[in-house]
N, C-alpha and C positions, 0 to 999 in steps of 0.2 A: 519688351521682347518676350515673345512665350516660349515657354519650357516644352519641349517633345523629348518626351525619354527613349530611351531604347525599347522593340519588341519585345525585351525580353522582362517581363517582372520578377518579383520576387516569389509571388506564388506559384510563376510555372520553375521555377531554377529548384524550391522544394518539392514540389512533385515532380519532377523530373529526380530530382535526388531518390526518393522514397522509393521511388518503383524501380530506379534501376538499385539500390543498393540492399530494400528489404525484398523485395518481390522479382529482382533479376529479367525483370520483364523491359520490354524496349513501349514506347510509347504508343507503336504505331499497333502492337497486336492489341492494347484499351480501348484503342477509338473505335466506338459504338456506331453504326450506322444512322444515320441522324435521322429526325424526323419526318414522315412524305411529307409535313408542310414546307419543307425547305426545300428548294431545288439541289439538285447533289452537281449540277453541271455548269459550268461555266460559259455561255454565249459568247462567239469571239465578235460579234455585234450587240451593243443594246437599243433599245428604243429612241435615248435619249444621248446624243451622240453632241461632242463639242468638240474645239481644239484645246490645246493646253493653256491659247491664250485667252481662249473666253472662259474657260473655268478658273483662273487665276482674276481676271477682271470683276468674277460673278463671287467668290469666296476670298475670307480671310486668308491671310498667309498661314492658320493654323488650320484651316478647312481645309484650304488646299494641300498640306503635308499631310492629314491625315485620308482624307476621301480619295487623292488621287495618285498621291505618292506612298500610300500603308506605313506612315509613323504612328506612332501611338501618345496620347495626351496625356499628358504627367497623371497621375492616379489622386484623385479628392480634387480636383481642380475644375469640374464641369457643378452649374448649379447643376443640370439637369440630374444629377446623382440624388437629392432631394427630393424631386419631382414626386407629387400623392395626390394631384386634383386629378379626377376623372377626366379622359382626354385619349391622345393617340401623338405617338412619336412617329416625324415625318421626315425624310433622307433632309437636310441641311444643300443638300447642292440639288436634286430634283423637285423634292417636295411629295415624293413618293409616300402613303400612308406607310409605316413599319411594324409597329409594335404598339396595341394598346397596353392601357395602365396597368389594366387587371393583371396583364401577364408580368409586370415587376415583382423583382423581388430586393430583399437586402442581403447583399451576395460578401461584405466586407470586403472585396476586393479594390475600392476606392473607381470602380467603372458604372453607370448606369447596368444594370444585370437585368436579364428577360429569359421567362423558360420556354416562350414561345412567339417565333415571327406571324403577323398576319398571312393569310394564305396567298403565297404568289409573292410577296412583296421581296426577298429578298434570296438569292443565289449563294451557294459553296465552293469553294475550292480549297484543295492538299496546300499550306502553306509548310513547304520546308526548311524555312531558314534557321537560325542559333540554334541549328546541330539537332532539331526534335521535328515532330510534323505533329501540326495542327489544322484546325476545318478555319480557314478564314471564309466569313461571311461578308456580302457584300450584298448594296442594294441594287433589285433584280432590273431597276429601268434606268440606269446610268453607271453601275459597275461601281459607286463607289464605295472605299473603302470602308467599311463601317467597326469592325474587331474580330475576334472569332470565338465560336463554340465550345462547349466544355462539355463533358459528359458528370459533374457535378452537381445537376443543378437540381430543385426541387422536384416534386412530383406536381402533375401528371407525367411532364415529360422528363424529369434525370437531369435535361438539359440548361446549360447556361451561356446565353448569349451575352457574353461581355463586351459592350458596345460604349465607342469611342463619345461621349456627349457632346463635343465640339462637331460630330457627324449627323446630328440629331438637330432638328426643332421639335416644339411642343406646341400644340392645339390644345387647349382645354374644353372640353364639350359646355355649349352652348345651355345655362340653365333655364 
């Protein structure tokens, strides 16, 4: 049986602590406007359109909890957190290209980490659930679930896509 924890981890429950208890500030006046490589808008149709029951047919029961249902994968538990060969992460339920390599980073968060999505490839939306709001990201031609955004992350972009590995495949480029 696999582990899905709660939304909620331990490093947003401390930044939520810090900002509201040293800086008095609520979460939502932080969140940065994200990058124009991200879509900021939510299509209430995608490209790649299934029933509940062919996406359960077509994915693990851990795919399916997290791509279509938005639970999250226990944290250190995806190889793909390791992942360093040259290549591109592709949506696990479309096969959508995501995120190349170059853009990983080592986020210690125990999630695959990216400071930046291919262009086009994946969509935003206001996630307001366990009492805070965050940018959940999701992939732009099947809706699913992938993790969400951070305004932490390295430079160029600040940003950090903390992305689910169990929502992920990996290509390695062809040597």
């Amino acid at each position: 049986m696999f582990k899905i924890m709660s939304r909620l981890n331990s490093s947003d429950v401390s930044r939520r602590q810090f900002m509201r208890q040293s800086l008095g500030l609520s979460l939502v006046a932080l969140l940065p406007s994200l990058s124009a490589k991200v879509r900021a808008a939510t299509p209430t149709v995608f490209p790649i359109t299934k029933t509940p029951e062919q996406w359960r047919a077509q994915l693990s029961a851990e795919q399916y909890a997290v791509l279509r249902k938005e639970a999250t994968e226990a944290p250190n538990s995806s190889p793909l957190l390791h992942e360093k060969r040259p290549g591109i992460f592709h949506c696990a339920a479309c096969d959508n290209a995501l995120y190349d390599i170059a853009t990983k980073f080592e986020s210690g968060t125990g999630w695959p980490s990216f400071y930046q999505a291919l262009d086009g490839a994946v969509g935003t939306k206001e996630d307001n659930g366990w009492f805070m709001q965050r940018t959940e990201v999701h992939c732009a031609d099947c809706g699913g679930h992938l993790g969400h955004i951070f305004n932490d992350g390295p430079k160029p972009t600040g940003m950090r896509h903390c992305i689910n590995g169990v929502a992920l495949s990996f290509k390695p480029k062809s040597v």
